[in-house]
Structure formats: C-alpha cells, structure tokens
C-alpha positions as CSV (number, residue, x, y, z in Angstrom):
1,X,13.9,32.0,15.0
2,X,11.9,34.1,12.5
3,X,8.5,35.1,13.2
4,X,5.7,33.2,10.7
5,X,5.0,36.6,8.9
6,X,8.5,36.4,7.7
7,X,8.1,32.9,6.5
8,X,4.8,33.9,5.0
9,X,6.8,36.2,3.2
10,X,9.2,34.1,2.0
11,X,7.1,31.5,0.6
12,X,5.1,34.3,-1.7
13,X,8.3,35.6,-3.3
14,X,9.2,32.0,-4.2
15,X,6.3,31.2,-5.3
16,X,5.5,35.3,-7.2
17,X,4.4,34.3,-11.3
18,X,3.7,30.2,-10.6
19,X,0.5,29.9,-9.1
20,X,-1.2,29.4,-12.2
21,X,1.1,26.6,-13.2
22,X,0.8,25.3,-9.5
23,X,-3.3,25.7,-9.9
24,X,-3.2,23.7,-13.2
25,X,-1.0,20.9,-11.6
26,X,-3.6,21.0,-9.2
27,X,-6.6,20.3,-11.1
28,X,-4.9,18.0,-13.1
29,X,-4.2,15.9,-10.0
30,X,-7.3,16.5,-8.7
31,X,-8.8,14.8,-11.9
32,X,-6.6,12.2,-12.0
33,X,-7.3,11.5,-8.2
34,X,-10.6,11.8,-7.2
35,X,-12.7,11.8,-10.9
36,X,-12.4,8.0,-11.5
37,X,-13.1,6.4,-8.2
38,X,-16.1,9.0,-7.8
39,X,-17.3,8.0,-11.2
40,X,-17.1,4.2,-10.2
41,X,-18.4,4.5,-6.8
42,X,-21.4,6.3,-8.1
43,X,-22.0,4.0,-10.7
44,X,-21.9,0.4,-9.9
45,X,-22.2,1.0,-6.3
46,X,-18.5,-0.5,-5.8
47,X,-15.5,0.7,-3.5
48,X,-12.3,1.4,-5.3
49,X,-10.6,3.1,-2.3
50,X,-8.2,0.5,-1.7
51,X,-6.9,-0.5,-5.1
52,X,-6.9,3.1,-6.0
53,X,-4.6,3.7,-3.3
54,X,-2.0,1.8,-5.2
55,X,-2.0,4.2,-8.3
56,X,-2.4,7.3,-6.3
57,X,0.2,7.4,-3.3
58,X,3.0,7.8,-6.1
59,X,0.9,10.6,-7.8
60,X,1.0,12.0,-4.1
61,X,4.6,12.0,-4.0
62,X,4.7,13.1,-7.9
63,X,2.5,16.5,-6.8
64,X,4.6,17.1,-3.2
65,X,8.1,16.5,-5.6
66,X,6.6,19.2,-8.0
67,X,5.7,21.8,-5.5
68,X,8.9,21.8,-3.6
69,X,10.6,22.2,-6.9
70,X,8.3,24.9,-7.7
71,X,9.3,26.4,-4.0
72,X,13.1,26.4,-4.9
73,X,12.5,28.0,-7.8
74,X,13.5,24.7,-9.8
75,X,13.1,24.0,-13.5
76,X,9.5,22.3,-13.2
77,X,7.2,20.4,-15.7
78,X,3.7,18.5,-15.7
79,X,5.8,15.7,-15.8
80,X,6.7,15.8,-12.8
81,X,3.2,14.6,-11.1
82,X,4.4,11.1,-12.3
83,X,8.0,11.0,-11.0
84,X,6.9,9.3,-8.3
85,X,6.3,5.6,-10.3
86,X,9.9,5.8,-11.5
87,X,10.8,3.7,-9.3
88,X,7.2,1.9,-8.0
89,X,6.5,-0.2,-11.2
C-alpha cells in the first residue's frame, strides 16, 4: 500500500498546468450554485433550498465528472459542468 505522500504526489503531477482551468470551473460553479439562491433568500425573505436542489445536484455531478477527467489527464471543457442533465431532463 503506498504511503499518502506518494499519493499526494501523484495527484500534483496529474493535475501540473490545470489549476487555473480547474479554479475557473470553480468559480463558475460557485456562481451558478450559491449566487442565485443567496440573492433570493436575501431579498424576499424566501427559502429556495429545496427547489434549488433540483437544478443543482446534476451540476454536482457535472463539476465531480469534470475533475476526474481533469485527474486522468482527459480532454476537458466548461461544458462539462452540465453533463450531468444529459440525462435528468
């Protein structure tokens, strides 16, 4: 069994020359996330949380599909964050 060092390794020469593009996928999830129910909440004082949920659990799996393609060194695009509704809608 290797040690974690040599995972920890691993995982930064997969990942050498993409954290940027990972960072931007990031923040553009993050945006697409958290921004609109904040906005809402704040504003009329309402709870989106739960019909929320239904547009962002295939974002989730979108964002975890694009950074395990990132990981193996996969051809990856912004498009990705929205594979996951390929097959929810």
């Amino acid at each position: 069994m290797k040690e974690n060092s040599a995972y920890r390794s691993l995982a930064r020469m997969s990942l050498s020359g993409k954290w940027a593009f990972g960072a931007i996928a990031s923040i553009i999830c993050w945006v697409i996330m958290c921004a609109p129910g904040e906005l809402v909440n704040s504003a009329y004082d309402i709870q989106l949380g739960q019909w929320w949920g239904l547009f962002v659990i295939p974002l989730s799996w979108g964002y975890g599909v694009l950074w395990l393609a990132l990981a193996r060194n996969e051809n990856v695009d912004y498009g990705m964050l929205f594979d996951g509704f390929k097959d929810y809608l």
